[in-house]
N, C-alpha and C positions, 0 to 999 in steps of 0.2 A: 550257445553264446554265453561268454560270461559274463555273473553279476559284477555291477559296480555301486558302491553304496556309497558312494563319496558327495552323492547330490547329482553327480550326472548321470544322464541314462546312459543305458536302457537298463531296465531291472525286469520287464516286463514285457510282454510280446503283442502287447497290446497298447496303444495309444490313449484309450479311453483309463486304463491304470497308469501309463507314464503320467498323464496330466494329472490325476489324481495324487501322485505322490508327490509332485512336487507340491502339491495343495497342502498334503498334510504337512510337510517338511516347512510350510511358511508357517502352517498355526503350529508349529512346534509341537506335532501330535505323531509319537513314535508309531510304528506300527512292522507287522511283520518282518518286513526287508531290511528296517532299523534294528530288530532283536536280534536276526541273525548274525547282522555282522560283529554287535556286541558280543555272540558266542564264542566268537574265532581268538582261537584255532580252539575248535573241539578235540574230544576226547580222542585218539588214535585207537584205545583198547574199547574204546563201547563200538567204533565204527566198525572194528574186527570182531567184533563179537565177541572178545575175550575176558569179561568182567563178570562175575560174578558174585552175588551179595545175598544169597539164596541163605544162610547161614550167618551167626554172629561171630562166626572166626574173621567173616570175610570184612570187608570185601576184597577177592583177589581178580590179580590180573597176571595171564599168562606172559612170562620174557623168556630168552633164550636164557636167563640167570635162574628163575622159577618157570621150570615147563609144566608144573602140576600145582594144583590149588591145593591149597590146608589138606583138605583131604583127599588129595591124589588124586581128584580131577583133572584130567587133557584137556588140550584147548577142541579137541573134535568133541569130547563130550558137553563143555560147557558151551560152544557154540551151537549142538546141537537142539541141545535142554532148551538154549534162549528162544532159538528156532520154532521150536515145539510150544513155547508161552506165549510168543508172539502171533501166531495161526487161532490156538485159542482161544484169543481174547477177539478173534475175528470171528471166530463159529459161534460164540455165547452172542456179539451184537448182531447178527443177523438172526439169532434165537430168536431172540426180542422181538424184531420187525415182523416175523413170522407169526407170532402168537399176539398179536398186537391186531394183525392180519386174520386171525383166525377169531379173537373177539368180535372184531367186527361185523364179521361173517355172519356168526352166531346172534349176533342182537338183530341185524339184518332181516333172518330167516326167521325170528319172530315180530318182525312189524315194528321194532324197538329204533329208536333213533333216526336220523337222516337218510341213509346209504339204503338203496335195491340192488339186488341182485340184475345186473347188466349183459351178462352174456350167458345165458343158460343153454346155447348150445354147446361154448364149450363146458359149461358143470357135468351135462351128461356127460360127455365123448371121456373127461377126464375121471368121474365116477367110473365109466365103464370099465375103462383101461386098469382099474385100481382094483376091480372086484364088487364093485357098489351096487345096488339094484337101480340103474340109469330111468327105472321107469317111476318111479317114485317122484311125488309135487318136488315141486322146484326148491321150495323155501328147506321141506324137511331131508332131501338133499342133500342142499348145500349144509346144511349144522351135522349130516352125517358124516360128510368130506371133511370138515371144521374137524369133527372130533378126530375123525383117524388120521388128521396130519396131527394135531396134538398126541395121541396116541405112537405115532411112528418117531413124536419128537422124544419122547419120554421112553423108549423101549429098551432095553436090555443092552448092554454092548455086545451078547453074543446071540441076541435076535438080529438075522440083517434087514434092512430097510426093503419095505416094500418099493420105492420109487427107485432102488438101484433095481431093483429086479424086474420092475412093469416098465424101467423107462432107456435104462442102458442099452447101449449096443452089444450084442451077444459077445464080440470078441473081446469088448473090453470089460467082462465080467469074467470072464475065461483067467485075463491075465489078471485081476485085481485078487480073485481066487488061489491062485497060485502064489501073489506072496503075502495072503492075508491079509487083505488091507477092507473085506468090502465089510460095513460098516453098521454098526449097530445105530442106537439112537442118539441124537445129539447130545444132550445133555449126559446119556451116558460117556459118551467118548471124551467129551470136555472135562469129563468127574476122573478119565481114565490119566488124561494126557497131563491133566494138571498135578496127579499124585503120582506119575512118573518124573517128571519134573520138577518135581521137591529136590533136596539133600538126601544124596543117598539112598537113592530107589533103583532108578535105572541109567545107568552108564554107560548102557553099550548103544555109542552114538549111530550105528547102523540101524537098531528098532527105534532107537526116537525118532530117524527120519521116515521110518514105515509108520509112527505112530502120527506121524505129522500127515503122510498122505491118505492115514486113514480116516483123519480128523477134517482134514480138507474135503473127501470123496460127501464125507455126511453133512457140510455146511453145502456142497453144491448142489447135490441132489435134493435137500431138505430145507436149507437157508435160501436156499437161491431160487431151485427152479420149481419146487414147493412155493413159496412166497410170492413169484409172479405169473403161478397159475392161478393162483386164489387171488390176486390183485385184478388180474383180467376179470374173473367171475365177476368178483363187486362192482368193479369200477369201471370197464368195460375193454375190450384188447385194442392195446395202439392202431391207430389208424393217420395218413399222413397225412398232417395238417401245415398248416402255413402260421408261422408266425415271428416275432422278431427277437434278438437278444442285442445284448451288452447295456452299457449306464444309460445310452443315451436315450433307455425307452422311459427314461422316469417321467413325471409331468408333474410340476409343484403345485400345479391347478387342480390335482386329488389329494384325498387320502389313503395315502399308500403305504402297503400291507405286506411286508416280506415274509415269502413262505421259506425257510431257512432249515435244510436238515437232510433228512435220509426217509422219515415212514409220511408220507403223501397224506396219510386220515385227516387229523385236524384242519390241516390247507386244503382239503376236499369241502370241508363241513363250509368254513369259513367262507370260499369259494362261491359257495351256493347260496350261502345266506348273505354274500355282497349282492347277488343280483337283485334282491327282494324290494320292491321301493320302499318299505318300511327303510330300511337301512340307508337304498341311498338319499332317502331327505331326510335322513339324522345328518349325512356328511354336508349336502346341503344347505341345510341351517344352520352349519358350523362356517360357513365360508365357503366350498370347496365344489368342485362341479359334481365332484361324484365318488366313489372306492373303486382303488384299482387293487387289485392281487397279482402281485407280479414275484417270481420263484429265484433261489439261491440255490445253486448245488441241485444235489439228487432230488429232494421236493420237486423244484422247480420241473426239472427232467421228467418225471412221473406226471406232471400238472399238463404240460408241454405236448407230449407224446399222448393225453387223453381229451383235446378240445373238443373232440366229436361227441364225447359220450358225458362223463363229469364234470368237466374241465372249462364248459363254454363257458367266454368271457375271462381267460386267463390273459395278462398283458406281457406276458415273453416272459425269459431267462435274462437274468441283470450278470452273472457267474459264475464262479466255484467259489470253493473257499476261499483262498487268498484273497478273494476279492472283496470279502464280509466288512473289513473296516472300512475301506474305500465308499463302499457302498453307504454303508451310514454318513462317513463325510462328505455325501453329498449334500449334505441339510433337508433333504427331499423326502426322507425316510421317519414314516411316523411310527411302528411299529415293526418289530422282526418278531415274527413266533418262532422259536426252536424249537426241533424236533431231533429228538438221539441224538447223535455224534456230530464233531465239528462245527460247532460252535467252542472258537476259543475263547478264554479265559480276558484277553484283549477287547475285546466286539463293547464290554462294559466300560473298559475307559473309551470309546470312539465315542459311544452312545453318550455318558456325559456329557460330550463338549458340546451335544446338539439337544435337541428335545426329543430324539428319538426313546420309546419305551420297548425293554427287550422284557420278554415274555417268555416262559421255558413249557410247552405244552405238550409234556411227557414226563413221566415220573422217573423216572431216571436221569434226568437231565436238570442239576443243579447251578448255574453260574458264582462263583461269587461275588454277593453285593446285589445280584437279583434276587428281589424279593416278591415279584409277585410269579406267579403257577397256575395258569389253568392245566390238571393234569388231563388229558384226550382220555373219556369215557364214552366208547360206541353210542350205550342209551341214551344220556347226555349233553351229546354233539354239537346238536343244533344251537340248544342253550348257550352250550360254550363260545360258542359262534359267534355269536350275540355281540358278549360279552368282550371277545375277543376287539369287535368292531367297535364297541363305543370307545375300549381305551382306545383306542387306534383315531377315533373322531377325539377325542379327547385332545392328545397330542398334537393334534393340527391342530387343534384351535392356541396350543401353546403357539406352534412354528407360524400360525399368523397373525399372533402377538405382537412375535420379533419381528417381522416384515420380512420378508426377500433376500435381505442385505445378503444372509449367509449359507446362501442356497447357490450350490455351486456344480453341474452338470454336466460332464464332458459330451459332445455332441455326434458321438459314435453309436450308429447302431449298424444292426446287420440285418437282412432277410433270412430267414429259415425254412427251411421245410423237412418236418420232424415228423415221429410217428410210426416209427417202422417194426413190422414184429415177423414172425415167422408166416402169420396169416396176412398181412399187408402186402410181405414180399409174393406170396401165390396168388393174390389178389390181381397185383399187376402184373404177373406173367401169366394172367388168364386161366390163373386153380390148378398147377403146374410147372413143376421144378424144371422144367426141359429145357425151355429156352435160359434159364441162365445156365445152366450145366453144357448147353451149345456153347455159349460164347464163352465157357470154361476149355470146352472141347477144341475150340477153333480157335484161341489164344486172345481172342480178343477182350476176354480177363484172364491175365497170368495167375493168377488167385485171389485169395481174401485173407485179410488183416482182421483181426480185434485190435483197435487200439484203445485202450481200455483203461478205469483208474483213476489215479489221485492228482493233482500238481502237488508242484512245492518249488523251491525257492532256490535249492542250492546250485544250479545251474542257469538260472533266471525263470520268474514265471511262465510259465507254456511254450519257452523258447520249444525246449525238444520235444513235447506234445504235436505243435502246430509244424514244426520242422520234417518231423517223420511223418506225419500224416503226408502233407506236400511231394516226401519222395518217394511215399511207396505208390500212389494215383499215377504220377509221373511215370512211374513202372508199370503202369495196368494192372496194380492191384486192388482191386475192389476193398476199401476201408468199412468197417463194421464201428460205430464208436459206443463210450458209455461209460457213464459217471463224470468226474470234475474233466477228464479230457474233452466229454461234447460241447463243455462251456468253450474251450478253448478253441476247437474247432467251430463253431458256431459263431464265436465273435469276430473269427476272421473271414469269415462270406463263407466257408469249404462244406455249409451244407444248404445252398441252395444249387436249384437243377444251372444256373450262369459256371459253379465253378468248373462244371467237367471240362473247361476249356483250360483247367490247369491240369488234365489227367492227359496222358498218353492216348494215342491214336485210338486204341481199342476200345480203351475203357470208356473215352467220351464218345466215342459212336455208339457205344451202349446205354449211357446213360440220357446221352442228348434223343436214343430214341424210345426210350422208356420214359422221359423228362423226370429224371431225376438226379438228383446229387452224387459226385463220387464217393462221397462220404454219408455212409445213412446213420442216422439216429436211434441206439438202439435201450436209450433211456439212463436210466440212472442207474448205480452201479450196480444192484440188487440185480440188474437186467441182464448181467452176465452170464446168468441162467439161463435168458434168452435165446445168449450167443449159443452157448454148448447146446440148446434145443435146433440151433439151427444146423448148425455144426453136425447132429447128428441124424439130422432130415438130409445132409446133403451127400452123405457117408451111406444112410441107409437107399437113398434114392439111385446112386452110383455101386450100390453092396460090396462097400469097403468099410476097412476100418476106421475109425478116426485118422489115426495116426499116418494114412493114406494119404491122405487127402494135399494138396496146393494148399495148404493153409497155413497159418502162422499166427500167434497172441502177442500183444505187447503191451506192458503196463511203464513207459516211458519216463513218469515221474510219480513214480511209487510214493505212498504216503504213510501207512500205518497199518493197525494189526488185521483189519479185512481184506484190506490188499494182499496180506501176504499167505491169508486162506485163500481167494482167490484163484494168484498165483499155482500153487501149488497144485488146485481143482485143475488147472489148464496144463500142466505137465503130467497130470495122474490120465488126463482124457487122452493123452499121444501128440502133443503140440507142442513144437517149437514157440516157448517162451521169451521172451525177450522181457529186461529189466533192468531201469534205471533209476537211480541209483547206483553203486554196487550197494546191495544190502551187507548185511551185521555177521558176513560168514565164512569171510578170509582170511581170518585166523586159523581155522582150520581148511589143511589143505586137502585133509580127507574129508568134507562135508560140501568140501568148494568143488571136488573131483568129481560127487558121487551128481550132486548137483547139476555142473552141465557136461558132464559125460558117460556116467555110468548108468545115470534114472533113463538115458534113450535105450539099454541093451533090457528094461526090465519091463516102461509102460511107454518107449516110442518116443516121448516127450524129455526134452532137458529144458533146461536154464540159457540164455545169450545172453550175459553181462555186458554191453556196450556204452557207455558214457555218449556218444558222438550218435548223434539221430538219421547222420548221414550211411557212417559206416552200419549200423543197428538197421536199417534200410534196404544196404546192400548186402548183409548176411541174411537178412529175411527174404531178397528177392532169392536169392542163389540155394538156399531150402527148399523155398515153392519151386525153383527150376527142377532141382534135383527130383521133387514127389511127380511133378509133373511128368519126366522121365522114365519114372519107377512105372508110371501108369501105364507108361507108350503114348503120352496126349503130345 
């Protein structure tokens, strides 16, 4: 659907944000869907990817008058180079999260801070599988497993990763081998990809897109499915819980604590030091019936998907991003802690007009005009925790200064049922892959979706997120979701076990007798790791290749530079990708070719560029048709 920014809807695919924005558009408070329209018409050469400003000749842009930059760059090379910057800067922030992950581990395993070690069955089974000695105390372990993911993050570019070798599918090492993609250490390949993507290094736009999926292969195996093995150790593995999303679970009768970002630490600590009655008769005594901690984005997702084990006492999913300013102009919101990425620059004029206090609780993560930081230190934690909650009591005692007047609520919520992991799913099919691979066998699921990723704006909020999900269930596609798309799915009912009555024959007799949702929860987007672990439980269980398999990825409403690492991890694994937007790379018609036609003759997987969530739906069912065939199912 498209947007309309003229004051009438729909901008939004959600009702709890239509009401919203015509809220803010009365207190004359711009916000996202306002900036955009003021951007129009953008740029034509940045949307093609054909700008470059790598150099002080530049910056150029590729025309049919100039087909070469200052210095004889093509438009395949400088689309590619961009290509290659933009993946980058997605394997460096999932760096982060990882080692962030791996601190905490390590203060953990000595008695240091808040956080225990949660699941030490799987530290063994994953120690094992790694070379570890699995029979070793629990605590010195885990700081073992800590060091040699640090260790594997830091290694050589022509050391390859242990986790591609202990954890890949044999086939799909076979081909990654073949065109030298399989990967060294992160940090080393980020050192490589960035100094090949200087001025005047590497031009031949065919290695920078190998250098692209080999930059990808090492943020997925090491960013991704690295990162939420060691999350599960600490914090404990997804298991499915029940709980609620969208604005309308706010309640101006607490004090309420938005967990806002991508690394879950802080909003754990925080979490646990809300339930303490020390804490809650500070909020108490402020007025307030009590602290609630309720999640934004990937946090939230991570908070969500662990109520059983860390998590208890979390009060739902309020969004995704787009949703961050709305969310403060509720007047309800007394504190947002940021964590990493997405928090925009924005979120601080929202916050202004209300007594909301934003807080940036990562060291990397600057706003401007915010000036206060707790930075998230494993030993710490607790402390900060503290800390976090009095400002947060603090703030309410402002917002009930002012009285009610400007406390404004849309009265949308949804039921949930989240939690889903690879061990969740064997769980309910009784510790065995079989009966879903029957109802794969017997059509009663035509396949499975990732529908995975960012929102954004330029097609309307979560129009074609929640649009595609609807019509691939409708098809008997079993949906997988994860990141800013589960918000979007989740506020529209499609992940409680009631909606499989929106799924095809098959898939809701599978769901209605499993009771569960046709759309499962598979966390925040770091979780995508999950996907490809499951992806390759379902491959190794049927002894095919990925790329075999009834399956299909879609990141619908792509956002930024992790998404398009990613991306790319899902085409390197033998998947039909799907991607919306068109991204930054039809400019080049050799990059755009190699993209979604030539990368299936090399790893299986290409690129599906569709705009319309409809027809993106029905080339994804008619894939799964086709694998299905190739099997004989």
């Amino acid at each position: 659907m498209a947007q309309n920014y003229n004051g009438n809807s729909p901008v939004s695919a959600h009702r709890s944000i239509e009401e919203m924005y015509a809220r803010t558009r009365e207190l004359n408070l711009p916000t996202v869907f306002d900036r955009y329209r003021d951007q129009q018409p953008q740029c034509k050469f940045g949307q093609e990817g054909i700008c470059c400003q790598l150099c002080s000749h530049g910056p150029c842009r590729i025309t049919p008058q100039a087909p070469r930059g200052i210095c004889g760059a093509t438009a395949d090379t400088i689309v590619a180079r961009n290509l290659v910057r933009l993946a980058t800067h997605g394997a460096a922030a999932y760096t982060h999260h990882l080692e962030e992950v791996c601190r905490t581990i390590k203060a953990a395993a000595a008695g240091q801070g808040p956080f225990r070690l949660q699941n030490e069955q799987k530290l063994r089974e994953v120690a094992s599988a790694l070379g570890l000695n699995a029979n070793l105390p629990a605590e010195r372990l885990a700081a073992e497993l800590a060091d040699l993911m640090l260790a594997e993050l830091r290694k050589a570019a022509d050391e390859p990763l242990l986790l591609v070798e202990k954890l890949a599918p044999p086939a799909r090492k076979e081909i990654w081998a073949r065109l030298g993609v399989i990967p060294g250490g992160v940090l080393a390949e980020v050192r490589d990809a960035l100094t090949k993507s200087m001025t005047n290094i590497d031009s031949d736009p065919i290695d920078l897109l190998l250098t692209a999926l080999r930059l990808a292969l090492a943020t997925g195996f090491l960013g991704l499915i690295g990162t939420v093995t060691l999350q599960d150790i600490l914090l404990g593995t997804p298991a499915p819980t029940r709980s609620q999303a969208d604005l309308g679970i706010l309640d101006p009768a607490y004090v309420n604590i938005v967990a806002h970002g991508h690394v879950p630490l802080m909003a754990t600590a925080v979490l646990q030091e809300a339930q303490r009655e020390e804490m809650q008769a500070l909020a108490r005594e402020a007025g307030a019936k009590g602290i609630r901690v309720l999640g934004s984005m990937c946090t939230g997702q991570e908070l969500l998907q662990r109520m059983k084990t860390t998590a208890r006492g979390f009060a739902g999913q309020t969004g995704n991003w787009i949703t961050q300013e709305f969310l403060v102009a509720t007047g309800a919101v007394d504190l947002v802690m940021m964590d990493m990425n997405c928090s925009i620059p924005a979120l601080k004029l929202a916050a202004d007009r209300f007594h909301t206090r934003l807080v940036s609780v990562d060291r990397i993560l600057r706003l401007d005009g915010v000036e206060e930081h707790v930075d998230y230190d494993p030993v710490k934690a607790r402390e900060q925790a503290q800390e976090l909650i009095r400002l947060a009591v603090e703030a309410y005692r402002r917002r009930a200064a002012d009285g009610s007047s400007r406390v404004h609520i849309p009265p949308y919520r949804a039921d949930v049922l989240a939690g889903f992991s690879v061990e969740a799913i064997l769980d309910a099919l009784g510790g065995s892959l079989d009966p879903l691979l029957a109802s794969v066998r017997s059509g009663s699921i035509r396949g499975i979706a990732a529908v995975v990723g960012c929102t954004n704006n330029r097609n309307g909020h979560d129009f074609a997120s929640v649009a595609l999900t609807r019509e691939l269930i409708r098809r008997d596609i079993l949906v997988l979701n994860a990141g800013c798309v589960s918000s979007a799915v989740q506020s529209e009912g499609l992940m409680r076990p009631e909606a499989a009555e929106l799924a095809g024959e098959g898939l809701r007799s599978v769901c209605q007798a499993l009771g569960i949702p046709p759309c499962l929860n598979f966390g925040s987007c770091v979780d995508i790791g999950r996907i490809a672990l499951a992806v390759g439980a379902i491959a190794g269980a049927l002894g095919v290749d990925p790329a075999q398999l009834p399956v299909a990825a879609s990141a619908p409403e792509y956002l930024e530079q992790k998404a398009v690492a990613d991306g790319i991890f899902a085409v390197a694994l033998g998947l039909l990708t799907h991607l919306a937007p068109i991204p930054p790379v039809t400019g080049s018609s050799l990059v755009t070719k190699v993209l979604t036609e030539d990368l299936e003759n090399l790893t299986g997987g290409k690129f599906l560029v569709e705009p319309d969530p409809v027809k993106a739906a029905e080339a994804m069912a008619a894939h799964i048709e086709g694998k299905r065939k190739a099997l004989g199912l």
